[in-house]
N, C-alpha and C positions, 0 to 999 in steps of 0.2 A: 403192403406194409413192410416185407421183409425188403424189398430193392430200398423203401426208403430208412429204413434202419441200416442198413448196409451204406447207403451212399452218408448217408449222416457218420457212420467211424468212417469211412475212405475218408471224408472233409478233415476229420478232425486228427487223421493221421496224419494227414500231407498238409496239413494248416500250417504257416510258416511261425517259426517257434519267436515272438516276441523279443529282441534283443534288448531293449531299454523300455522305461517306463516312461510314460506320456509325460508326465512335469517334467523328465531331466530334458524328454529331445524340445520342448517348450524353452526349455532356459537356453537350449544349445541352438535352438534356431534366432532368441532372441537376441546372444551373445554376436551370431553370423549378421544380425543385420546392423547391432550397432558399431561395429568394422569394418561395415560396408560405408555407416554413416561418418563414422570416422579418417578415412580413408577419402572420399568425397571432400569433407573440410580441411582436409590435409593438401589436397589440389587446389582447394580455392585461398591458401593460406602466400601463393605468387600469382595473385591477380597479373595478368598483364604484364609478367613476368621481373613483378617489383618484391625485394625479397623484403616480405614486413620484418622480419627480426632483426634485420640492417638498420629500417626507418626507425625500430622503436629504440635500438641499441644508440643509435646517433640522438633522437629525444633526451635518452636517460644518462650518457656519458659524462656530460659535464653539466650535471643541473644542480643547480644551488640545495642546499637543504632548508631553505625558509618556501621554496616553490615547491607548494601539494599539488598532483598533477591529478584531474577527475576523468580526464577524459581523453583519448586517441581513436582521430578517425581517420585510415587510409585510404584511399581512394587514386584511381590510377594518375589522375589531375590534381589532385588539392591533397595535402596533408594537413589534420588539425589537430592541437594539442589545448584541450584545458586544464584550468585548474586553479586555483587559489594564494595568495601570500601576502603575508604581514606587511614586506617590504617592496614596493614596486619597483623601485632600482633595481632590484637582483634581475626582474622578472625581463627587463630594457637591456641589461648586461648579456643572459641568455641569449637572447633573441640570436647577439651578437657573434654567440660561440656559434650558433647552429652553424653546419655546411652542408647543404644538398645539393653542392655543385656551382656554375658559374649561371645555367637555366633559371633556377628556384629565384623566385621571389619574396620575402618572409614580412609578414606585417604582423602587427601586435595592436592586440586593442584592448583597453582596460576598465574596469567597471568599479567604484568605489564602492563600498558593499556597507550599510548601517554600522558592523562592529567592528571598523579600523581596520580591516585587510578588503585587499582587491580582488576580484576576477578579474584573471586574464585568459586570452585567446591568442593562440598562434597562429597564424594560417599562413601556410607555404603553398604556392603555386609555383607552377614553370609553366615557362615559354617554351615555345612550337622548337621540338627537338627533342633528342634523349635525353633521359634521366642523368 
């Protein structure tokens, strides 16, 4: 009894003294992984080494303000831009400003919508080449 009374204070001498408390290294491990995750979508933000902030910056430059835009999807091959407006001309004049180059392709397609505005859709392809 007395070796185990004795090996019980040795433990509790040399027991390594607690630096932080279990919530904080919880929050500090869960802070590590979401900059890990951030970090990860921060690489996949140049698919195929397309700079999306270019693609959306060329979208949003010269857009009309009657065109509400819902939707941007990039893709290494096809860009697409949705979205809504009063006036369908503005949406055909757009189209016109885009420039992805001499490649891209840009077509437009329009949906008449029950309360007097359209959906429209953008869709830019290119041809076998670089961007």
């Amino acid at each position: 009894m007395v070796v185990s009374v004795g090996a019980y204070f040795l433990v509790a001498m040399f027991k390594p003294e607690q630096i932080c408390d279990q919530e904080y290294l919880n929050k500090a491990l869960k802070l590590v992984n979401s900059a890990k995750q951030l970090t990860t979508m921060a690489g996949q933000t140049r698919p195929n080494n397309i700079s999306v902030c270019k693609v959306v910056q060329t979208f949003i430059e010269e857009i009309p303000a009657n065109l509400v835009v819902s939707d941007i999807s990039i893709r290494p091959e096809q860009y697409i831009i949705r979205g809504t407006t009063p006036i369908i001309d503005e949406a055909y004049d757009y189209v016109k400003l885009l420039d992805f180059g001499p490649l891209a392709e840009k077509n437009l397609s329009t949906l008449q919508n029950g309360s007097g505005s359209f959906s429209w859709t953008i869709d830019v392809t290119f041809k076998k080449g670089k961007k």
